[in-house]
GULO-388072 format. One line per field, with one value per residue (C-alpha): residue in three letters; chain; x, y, z. Coordinates in pm, 1 decimal, decimal comma, padded with zeros to 6 digits. Last residue first. Layout:
# residues N
residuo ala;...
cadena A;...
u X;...
v Y;...
w Z;...
This chain:
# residues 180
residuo unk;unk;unk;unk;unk;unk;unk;unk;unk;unk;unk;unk;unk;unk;unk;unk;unk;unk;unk;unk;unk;unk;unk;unk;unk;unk;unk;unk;unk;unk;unk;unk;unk;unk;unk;unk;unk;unk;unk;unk;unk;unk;unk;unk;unk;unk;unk;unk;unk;unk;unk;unk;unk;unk;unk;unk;unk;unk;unk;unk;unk;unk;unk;unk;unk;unk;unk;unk;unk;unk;unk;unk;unk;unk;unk;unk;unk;unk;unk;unk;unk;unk;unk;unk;unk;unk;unk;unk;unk;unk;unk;unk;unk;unk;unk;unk;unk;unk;unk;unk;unk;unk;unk;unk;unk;unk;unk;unk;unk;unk;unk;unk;unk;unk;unk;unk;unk;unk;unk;unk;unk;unk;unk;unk;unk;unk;unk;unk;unk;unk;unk;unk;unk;unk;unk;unk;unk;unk;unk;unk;unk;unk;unk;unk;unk;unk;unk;unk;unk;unk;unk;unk;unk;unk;unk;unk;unk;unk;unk;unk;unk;unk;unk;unk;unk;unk;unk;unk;unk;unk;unk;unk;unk;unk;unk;unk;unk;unk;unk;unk
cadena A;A;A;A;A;A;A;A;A;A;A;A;A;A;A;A;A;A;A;A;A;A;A;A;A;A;A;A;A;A;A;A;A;A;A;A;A;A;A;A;A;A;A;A;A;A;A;A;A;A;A;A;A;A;A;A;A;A;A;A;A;A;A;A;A;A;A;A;A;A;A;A;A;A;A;A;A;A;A;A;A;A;A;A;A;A;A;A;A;A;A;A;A;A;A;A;A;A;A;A;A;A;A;A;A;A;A;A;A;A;A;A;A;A;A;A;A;A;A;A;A;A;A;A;A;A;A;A;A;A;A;A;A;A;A;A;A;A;A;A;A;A;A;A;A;A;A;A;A;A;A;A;A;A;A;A;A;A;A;A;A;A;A;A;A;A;A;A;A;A;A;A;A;A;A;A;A;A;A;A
u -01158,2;-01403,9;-01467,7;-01801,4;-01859,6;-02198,6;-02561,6;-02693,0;-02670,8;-02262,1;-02043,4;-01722,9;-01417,8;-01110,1;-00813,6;-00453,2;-00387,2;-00172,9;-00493,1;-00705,4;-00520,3;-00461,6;-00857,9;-00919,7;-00674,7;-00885,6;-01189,9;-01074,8;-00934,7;-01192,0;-01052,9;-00698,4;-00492,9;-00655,1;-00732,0;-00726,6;-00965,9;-00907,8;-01211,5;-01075,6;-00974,2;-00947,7;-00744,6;-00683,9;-00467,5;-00308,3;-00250,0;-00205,8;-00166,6;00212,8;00251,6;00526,2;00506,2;00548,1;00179,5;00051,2;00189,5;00136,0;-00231,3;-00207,9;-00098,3;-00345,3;-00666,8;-00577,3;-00792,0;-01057,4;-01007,3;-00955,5;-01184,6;-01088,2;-01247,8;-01127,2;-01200,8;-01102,7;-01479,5;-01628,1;-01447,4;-01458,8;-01184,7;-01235,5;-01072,8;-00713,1;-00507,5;-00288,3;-00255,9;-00278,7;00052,0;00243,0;00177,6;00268,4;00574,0;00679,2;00637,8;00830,6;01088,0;01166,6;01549,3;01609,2;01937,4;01805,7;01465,3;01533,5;01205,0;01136,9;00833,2;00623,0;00357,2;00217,7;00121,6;00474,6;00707,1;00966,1;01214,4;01599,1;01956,0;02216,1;02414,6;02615,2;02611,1;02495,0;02162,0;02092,4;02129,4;01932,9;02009,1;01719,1;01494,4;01230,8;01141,3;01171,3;01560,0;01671,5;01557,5;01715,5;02085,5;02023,2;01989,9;02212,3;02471,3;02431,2;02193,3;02321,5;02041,6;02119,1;02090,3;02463,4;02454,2;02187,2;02392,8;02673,9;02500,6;02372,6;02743,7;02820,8;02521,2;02610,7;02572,0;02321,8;02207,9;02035,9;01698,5;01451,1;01749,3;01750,4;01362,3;01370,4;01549,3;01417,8;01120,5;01287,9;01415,3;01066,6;00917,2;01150,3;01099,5;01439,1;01701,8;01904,2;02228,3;02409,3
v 00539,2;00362,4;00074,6;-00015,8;-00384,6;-00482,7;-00564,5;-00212,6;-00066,1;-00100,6;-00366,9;-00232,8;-00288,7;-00121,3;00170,2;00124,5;00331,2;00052,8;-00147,4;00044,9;00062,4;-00349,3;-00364,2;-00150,5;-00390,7;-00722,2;-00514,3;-00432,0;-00733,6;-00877,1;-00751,9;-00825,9;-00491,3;-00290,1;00046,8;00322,7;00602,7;00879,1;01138,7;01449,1;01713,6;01480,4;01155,3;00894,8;00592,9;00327,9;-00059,2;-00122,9;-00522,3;-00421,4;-00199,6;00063,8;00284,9;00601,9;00548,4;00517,9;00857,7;01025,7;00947,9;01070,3;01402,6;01451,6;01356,2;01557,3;01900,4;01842,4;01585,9;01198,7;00968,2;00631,3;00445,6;00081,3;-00039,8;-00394,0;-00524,4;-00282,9;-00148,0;00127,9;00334,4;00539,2;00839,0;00820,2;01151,8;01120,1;00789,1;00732,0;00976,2;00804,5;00435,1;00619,8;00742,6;00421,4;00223,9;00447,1;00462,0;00716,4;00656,3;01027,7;01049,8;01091,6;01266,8;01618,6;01739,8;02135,2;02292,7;02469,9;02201,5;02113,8;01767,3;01641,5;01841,5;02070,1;01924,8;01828,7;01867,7;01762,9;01996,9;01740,4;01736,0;01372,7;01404,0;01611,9;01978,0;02106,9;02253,7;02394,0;02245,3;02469,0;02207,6;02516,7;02620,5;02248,8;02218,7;02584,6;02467,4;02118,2;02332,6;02537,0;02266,5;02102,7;01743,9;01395,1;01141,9;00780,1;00655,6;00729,5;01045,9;01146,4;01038,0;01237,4;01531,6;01506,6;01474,6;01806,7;02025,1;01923,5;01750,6;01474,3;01240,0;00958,8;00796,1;01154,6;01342,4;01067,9;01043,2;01423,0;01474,3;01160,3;01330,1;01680,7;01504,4;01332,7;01707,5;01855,0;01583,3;01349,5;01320,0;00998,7;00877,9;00558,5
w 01804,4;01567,8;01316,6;01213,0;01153,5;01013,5;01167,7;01065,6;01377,8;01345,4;01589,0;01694,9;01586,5;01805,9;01788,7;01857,6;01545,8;01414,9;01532,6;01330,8;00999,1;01052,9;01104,5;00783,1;00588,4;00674,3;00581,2;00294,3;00149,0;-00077,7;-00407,8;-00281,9;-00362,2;-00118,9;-00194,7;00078,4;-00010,8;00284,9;00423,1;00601,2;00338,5;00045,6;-00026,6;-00266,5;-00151,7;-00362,6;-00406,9;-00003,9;00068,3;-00002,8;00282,0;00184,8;00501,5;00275,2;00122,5;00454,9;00616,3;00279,0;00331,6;00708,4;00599,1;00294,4;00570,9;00825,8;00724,9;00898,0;01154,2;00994,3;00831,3;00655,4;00408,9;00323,1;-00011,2;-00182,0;-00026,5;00176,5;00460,5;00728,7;00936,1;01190,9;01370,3;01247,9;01336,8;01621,2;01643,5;01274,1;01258,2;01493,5;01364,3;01010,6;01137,5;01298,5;00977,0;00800,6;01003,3;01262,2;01376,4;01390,0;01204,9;00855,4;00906,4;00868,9;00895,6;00840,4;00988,8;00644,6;00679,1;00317,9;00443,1;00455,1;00633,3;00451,6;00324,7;00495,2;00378,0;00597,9;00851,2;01121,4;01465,5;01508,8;01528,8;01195,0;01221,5;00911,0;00588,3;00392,3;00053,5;-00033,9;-00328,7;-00534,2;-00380,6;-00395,4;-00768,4;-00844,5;-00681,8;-00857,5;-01213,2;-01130,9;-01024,8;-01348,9;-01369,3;-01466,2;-01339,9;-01386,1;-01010,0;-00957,8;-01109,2;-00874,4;-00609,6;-00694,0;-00775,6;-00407,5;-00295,6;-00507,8;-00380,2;-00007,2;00317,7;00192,8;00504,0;00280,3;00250,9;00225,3;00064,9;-00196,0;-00231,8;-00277,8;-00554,9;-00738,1;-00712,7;-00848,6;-01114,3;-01215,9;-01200,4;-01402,5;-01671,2;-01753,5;-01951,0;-01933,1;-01795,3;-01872,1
């Protein structure tokens, strides 16, 4: 059974599937979205491909797949099927790079990047899928993580940090304060 949906839901449904499957064309990506209830016309996928600015990419084994552009309003492609990058792996990248501290206070955890960092490494932790994570919020270099126990920030601050591989220290004030 197929129903109609908002431009914007197709187009989010467009890009999970190209995000968890190495699509080669128009017609297998119809396929798919048929498959998940979505009937849509080749114009209408050619127009949803063209907005999302989606291109075809060399994945690793030779083959042309669809890819987005990067996550964080980069412009560089990503073809992620075929580069063995999971989620989890991403975001342990990503906090690397860009985590500087994190701090908690009961269900809230927040977390400061570079200017600038802080959409990129929110997408980073929504994608990984942790389940103690209800939600993040962020802004140019400040995060809101929301934990879904209502004492569980700190707990999820120190797993932020150590996927970052960064430590606790103790604050002036008598609390924790983490840091990299």
């Amino acid at each position: 059974m197929t129903s109609p949906m908002t431009k914007a839901a197709r187009q989010a449904r467009i890009t999970e599937l190209l995000r968890k499957h190495p699509v080669r064309s128009q017609p297998e990506l119809a396929r798919l979205l048929a498959e998940s209830g979505v009937e849509v016309t080749q114009a209408t996928l050619s127009r949803d491909l063209e907005e999302l600015g989606a291109l075809k990419l060399r994945a690793e084994d030779g083959s042309l797949v669809y890819a987005l552009p990067g996550e964080g309003g980069g412009r560089i492609p990503i073809a992620r099927i075929g580069t063995g990058e999971s989620p989890a792996a991403r975001l342990r990248r990503v906090a690397e790079e860009l985590l500087v501290n994190a701090e908690a206070s009961a269900n809230l955890v927040i977390v400061r990047t570079p200017p600038g960092a802080a959409q990129f490494l929110a997408s980073a932790i929504d994608h990984a899928g942790w389940e103690s994570i209800l939600g993040t919020v962020a802004g140019d270099d400040t995060i809101l993580v929301i934990s879904r126990d209502p004492n569980g920030g700190a707990a999820l601050a120190e797993a932020l940090l150590k996927t970052a591989d960064r430590r606790t220290q103790s604050g002036s004030d008598g609390g924790e304060r983490r840091t990299g």
